[in-house]
C-alpha positions in Angstrom: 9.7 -0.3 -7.7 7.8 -1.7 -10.7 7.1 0.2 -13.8 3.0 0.6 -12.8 4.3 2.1 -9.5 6.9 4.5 -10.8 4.4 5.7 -13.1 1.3 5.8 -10.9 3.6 7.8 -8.6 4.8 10.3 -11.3 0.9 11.0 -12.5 0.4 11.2 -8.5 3.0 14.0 -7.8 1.3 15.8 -11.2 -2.6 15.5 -9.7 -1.0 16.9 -6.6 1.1 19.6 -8.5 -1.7 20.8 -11.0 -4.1 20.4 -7.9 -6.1 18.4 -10.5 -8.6 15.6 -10.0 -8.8 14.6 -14.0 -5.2 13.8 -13.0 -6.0 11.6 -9.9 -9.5 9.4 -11.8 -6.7 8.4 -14.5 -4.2 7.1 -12.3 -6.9 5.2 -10.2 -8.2 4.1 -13.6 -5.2 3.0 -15.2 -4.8 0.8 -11.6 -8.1 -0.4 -11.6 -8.5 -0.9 -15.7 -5.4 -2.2 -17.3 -7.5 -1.8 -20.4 -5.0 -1.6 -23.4 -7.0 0.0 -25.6 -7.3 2.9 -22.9 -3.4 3.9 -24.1 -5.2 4.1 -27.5 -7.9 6.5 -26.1 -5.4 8.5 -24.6 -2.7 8.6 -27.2 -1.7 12.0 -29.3 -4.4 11.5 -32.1 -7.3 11.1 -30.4 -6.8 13.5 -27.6 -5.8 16.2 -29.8 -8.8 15.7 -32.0 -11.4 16.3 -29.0 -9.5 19.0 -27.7 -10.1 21.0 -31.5 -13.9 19.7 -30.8 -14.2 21.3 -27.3 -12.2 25.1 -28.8 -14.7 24.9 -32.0 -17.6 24.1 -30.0 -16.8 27.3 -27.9 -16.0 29.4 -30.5 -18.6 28.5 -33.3 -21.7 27.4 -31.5 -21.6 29.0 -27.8 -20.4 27.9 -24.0 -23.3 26.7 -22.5 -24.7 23.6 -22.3 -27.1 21.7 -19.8 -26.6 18.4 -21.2 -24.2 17.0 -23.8 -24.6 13.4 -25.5 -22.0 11.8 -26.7 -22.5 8.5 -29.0 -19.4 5.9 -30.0 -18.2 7.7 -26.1 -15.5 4.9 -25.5 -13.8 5.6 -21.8 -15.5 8.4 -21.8 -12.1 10.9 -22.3 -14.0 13.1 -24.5 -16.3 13.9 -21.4 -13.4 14.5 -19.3 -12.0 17.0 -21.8 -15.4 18.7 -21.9 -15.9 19.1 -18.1 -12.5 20.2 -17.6 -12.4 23.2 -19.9 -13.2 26.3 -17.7 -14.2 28.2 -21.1 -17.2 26.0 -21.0 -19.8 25.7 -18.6 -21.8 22.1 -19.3 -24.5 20.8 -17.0 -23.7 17.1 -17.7 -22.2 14.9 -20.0 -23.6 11.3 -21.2 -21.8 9.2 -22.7 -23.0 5.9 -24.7 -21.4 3.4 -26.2 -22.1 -0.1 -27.9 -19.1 -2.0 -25.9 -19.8 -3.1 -22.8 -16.4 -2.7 -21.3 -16.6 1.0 -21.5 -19.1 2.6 -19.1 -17.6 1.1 -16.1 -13.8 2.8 -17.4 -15.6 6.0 -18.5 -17.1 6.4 -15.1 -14.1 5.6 -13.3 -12.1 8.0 -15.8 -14.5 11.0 -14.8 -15.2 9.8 -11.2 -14.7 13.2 -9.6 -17.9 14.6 -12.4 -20.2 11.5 -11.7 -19.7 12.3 -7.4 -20.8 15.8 -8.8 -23.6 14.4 -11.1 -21.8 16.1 -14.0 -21.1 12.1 -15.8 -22.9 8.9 -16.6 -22.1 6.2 -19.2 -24.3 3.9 -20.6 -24.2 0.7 -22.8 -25.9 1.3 -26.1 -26.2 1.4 -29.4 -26.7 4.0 -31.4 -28.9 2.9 -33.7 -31.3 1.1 -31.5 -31.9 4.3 -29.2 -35.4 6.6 -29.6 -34.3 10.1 -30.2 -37.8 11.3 -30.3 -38.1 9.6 -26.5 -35.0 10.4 -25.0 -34.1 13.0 -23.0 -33.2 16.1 -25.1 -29.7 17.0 -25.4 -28.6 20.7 -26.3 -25.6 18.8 -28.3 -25.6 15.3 -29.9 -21.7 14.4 -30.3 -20.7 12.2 -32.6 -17.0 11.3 -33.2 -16.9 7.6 -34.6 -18.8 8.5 -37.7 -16.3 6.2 -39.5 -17.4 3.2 -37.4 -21.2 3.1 -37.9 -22.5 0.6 -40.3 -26.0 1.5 -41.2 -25.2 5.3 -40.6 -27.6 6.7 -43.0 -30.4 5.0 -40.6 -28.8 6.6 -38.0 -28.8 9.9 -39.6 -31.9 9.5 -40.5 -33.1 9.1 -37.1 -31.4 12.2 -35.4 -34.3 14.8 -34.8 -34.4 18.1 -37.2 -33.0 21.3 -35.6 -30.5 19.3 -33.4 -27.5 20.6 -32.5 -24.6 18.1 -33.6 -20.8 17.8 -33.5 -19.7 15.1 -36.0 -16.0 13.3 -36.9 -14.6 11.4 -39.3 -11.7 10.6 -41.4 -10.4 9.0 -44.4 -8.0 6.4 -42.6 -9.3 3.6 -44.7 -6.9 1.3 -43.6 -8.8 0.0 -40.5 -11.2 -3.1 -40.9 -13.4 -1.5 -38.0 -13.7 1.9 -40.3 -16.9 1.1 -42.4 -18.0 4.3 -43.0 -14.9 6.6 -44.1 -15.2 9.6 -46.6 -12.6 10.8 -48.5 -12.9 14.7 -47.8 -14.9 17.2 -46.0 -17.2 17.6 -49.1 -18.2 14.2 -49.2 -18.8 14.4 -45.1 -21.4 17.1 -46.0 -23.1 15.4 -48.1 -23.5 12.3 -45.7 -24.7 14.1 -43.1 -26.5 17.0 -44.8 -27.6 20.4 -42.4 -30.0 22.9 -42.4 -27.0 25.6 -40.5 -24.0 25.0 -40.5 -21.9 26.3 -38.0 -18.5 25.0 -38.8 -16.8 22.6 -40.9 -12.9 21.9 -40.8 -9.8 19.6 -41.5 -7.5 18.5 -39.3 -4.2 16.4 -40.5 -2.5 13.7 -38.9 0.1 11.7 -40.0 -1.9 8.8 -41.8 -5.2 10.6 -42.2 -7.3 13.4 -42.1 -10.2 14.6 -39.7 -13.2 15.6 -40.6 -15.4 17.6 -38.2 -19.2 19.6 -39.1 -20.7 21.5 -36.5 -24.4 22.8 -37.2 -28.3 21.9 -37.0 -29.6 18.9 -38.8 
């Protein structure tokens, strides 16, 4: 047995054990994708920061949702995270991003919600797309703040009244992070709110997390 199989059958036995289809669209994806920046998606860091997105969107700005955009969505795990909490009850989940590679991934990742209409990815960017066109979203998610170059055009772009969920850090040590801040003070003041809902810190082992959750 190789080393794929021994671990396509463990994550296998724990779909079938946890009678859970999130588990089953992984393994098919990690067969179909052998994407190595998936791991990176997946890893403690990341998944740990959406999961204290999805319990402070519950508990700071309500549980339901007909549509949620997410921008910067990668393979689409935060989706998955989303649509899988019971506490919340979402209509749909979009998630964009600028990299090609990813929508094809992201659907296969959440191909149980896009048979049930619940998930679609696109490939876009950002700061090319018409807020004041596109379908409305009851929350615009943003968690690769520290990635966009040009962000204040962005910002600037994002219609008043919106309903965001925003991330970033101060792990300055990355080429591809262009747009840290060094605190959660200096996070508010790049991405200024009319009501904010919640604003928080969470360490990691070489940075910090930054999350704001309010009306532009």
């Amino acid at each position: 047995m190789t080393q794929d199989e021994y671990y396509g059958d463990m994550l296998e036995g724990l779909a079938a054990w946890f009678a859970s289809p999130q588990i089953a669209d992984l393994r098919a994806t990690f067969s179909r994708f052998p994407e190595p920046d998936l791991g990176t998606a997946l890893n403690r860091n990341q998944v740990t920061s959406k999961l204290w997105l999805a319990d402070a969107l519950r508990q700071h700005a309500g549980s339901e949702y007909g549509t949620i955009t997410v921008l910067g969505g990668w393979f689409g795990v935060l989706g998955a995270i989303l649509l899988s909490d019971r506490r919340l009850s979402i209509g749909r989940v979009v998630s964009i991003d600028i990299d090609p590679r990813c929508a094809q991934v992201a659907e296969s990742l959440n191909a149980s919600e896009v048979r049930a209409g619940r998930f679609s990815a696109l490939t876009g960017d950002m700061r090319s797309l018409d807020y004041s066109r596109s379908s409305p979203s009851d929350v615009l998610v943003n968690t690769s703040c520290e990635h966009v170059v040009g962000f204040d055009q962005w910002y600037a772009q994002v219609p008043d009244g919106q309903l965001l969920v925003l991330q970033s850090n101060d792990y300055y040590a990355i080429p591809d992070h262009v747009n840290c801040v060094p605190d959660l003070d200096a996070f508010r003041v790049q991405v200024p709110m009319r009501e904010e809902l919640f604003a928080g810190s969470q360490p990691h082992k070489r940075y910090r997390r930054f999350m704001l959750i309010g009306r532009k």
